[in-house]
N, C-alpha and C positions, 0 to 999 in steps of 0.2 A: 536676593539676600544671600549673605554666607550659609545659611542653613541647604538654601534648595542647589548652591554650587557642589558643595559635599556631597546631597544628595546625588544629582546627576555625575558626580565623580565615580560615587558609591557602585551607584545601578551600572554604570559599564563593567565594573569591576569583577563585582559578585552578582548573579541570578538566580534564582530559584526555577527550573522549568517544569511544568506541568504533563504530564501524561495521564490520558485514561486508557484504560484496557476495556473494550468491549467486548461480551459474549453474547451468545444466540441460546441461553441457559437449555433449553429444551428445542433442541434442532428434531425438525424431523426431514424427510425429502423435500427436494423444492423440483421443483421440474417447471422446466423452461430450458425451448429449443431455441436455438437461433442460426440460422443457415450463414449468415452473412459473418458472423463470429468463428472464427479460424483459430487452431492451438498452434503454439510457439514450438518445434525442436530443432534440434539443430543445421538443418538440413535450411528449413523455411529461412532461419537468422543468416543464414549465409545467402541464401535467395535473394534476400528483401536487402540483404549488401551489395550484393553485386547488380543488382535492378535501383542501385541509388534511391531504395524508399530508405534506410536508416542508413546515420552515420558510421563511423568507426568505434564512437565512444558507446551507443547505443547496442552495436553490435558485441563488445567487451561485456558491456553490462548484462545485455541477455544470455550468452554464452555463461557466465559467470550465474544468472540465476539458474538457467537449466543446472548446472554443476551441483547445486544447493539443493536439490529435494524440492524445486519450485514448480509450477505449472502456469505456464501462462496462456495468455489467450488478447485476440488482438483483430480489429475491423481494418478492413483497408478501403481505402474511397477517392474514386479517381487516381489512383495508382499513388496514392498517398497514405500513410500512417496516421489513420482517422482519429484512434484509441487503442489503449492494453492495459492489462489487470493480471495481476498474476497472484497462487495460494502458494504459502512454505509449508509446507507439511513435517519438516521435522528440521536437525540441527539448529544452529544459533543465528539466535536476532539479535540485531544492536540497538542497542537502543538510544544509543549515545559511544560518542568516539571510544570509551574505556568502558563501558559496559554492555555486558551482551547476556542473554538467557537461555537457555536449552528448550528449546520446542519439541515435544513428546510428540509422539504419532496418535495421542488423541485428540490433538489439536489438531486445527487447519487459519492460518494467520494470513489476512485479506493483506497483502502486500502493493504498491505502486501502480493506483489508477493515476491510469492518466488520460486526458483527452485532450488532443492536438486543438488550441485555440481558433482554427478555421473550421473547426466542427462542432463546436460547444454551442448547448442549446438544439440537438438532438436525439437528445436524450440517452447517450451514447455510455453513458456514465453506468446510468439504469441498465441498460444491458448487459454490461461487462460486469455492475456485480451479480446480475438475475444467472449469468450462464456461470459465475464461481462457483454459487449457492447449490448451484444444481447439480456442478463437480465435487459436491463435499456426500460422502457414504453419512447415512443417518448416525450411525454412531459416533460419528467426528463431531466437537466442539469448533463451530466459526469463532475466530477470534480478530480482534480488528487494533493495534494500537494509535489512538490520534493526539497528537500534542494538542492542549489544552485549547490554543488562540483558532487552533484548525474547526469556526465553527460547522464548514457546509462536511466534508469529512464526519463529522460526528452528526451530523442532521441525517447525513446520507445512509449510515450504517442503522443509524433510528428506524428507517424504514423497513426496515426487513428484519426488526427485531431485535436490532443489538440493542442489549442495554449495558450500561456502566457495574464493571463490576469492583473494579480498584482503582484507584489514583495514585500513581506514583510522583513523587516530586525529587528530584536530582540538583542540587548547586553545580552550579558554573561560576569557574574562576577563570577572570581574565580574557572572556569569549572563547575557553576552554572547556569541554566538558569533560 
């Protein structure tokens, strides 16, 4: 019908996206060791490029978080880039192409897991946030932000006590945000 053409004209046009903000309201220590979990600086990002484990674009992006107040942290297996996790401890997050937020240094914001699709289902995920958690001093707030449809993302930060503290919702025009 004419109604649901509009419609679908509509929904490309304009969106509404969803964000929630997760905190860990009363962090204390977490401790958890991991030997096989390795920290990112710039020495290693240049390493793991020149040993062909990350690309070029990979290697911009990590250079570019080290630059940010970031810490990362990353498994290798079989001389491959198994997983990584990295925390922003301060400056600006985006949230979206035109909006970004000031992160205070009481915060610590769980930024870009990722696990390499030939390691998923190692629980590699679990790791990399267990050795975050453990990089965060007690008095720092973990903070997690997941867009709304992301639901294993927000399942995952569940587990170690995040819970929902705001929802933000943002219009997109035009698959513009």
């Amino acid at each position: 019908s004419l109604s649901h053409i509009i419609l679908r004209v509509i929904s490309k046009l304009y969106y509404v996206q969803r964000m929630y903000v997760y905190v860990i309201p009363y962090f204390k220590n977490y401790d958890y060791i991991d030997d096989e979990i390795k920290v990112f600086n710039k020495s290693v990002v240049s390493g793991l490029l020149k040993d062909e484990v990350i690309s070029t674009v990979e290697f911009d992006k990590f250079n570019s978080f080290l630059n940010m107040d970031m810490r990362g942290f990353y498994i290798l297996k079989d001389k491959q880039l198994a997983g990584y996790s990295w925390i922003q401890y301060g400056g600006d997050y985006n949230l979206c192409k035109w909006l970004s937020i000031n992160i205070t240094k009481q915060f610590a914001v769980f930024r870009n897991l990722y696990v390499n699709p030939q390691f998923r289902g190692l629980s590699l995920g679990k790791r990399l946030n267990k050795i975050r958690l453990a990089n965060i001093d007690p008095e720092i707030i973990p903070v997690g932000f997941v867009i709304a449809e992301n639901k294993y993302a927000k399942r995952n930060l569940e587990k170690y006590g995040f819970q929902t503290a705001v929802q933000l919702n943002y219009k997109r025009f035009f698959s513009v945000f």
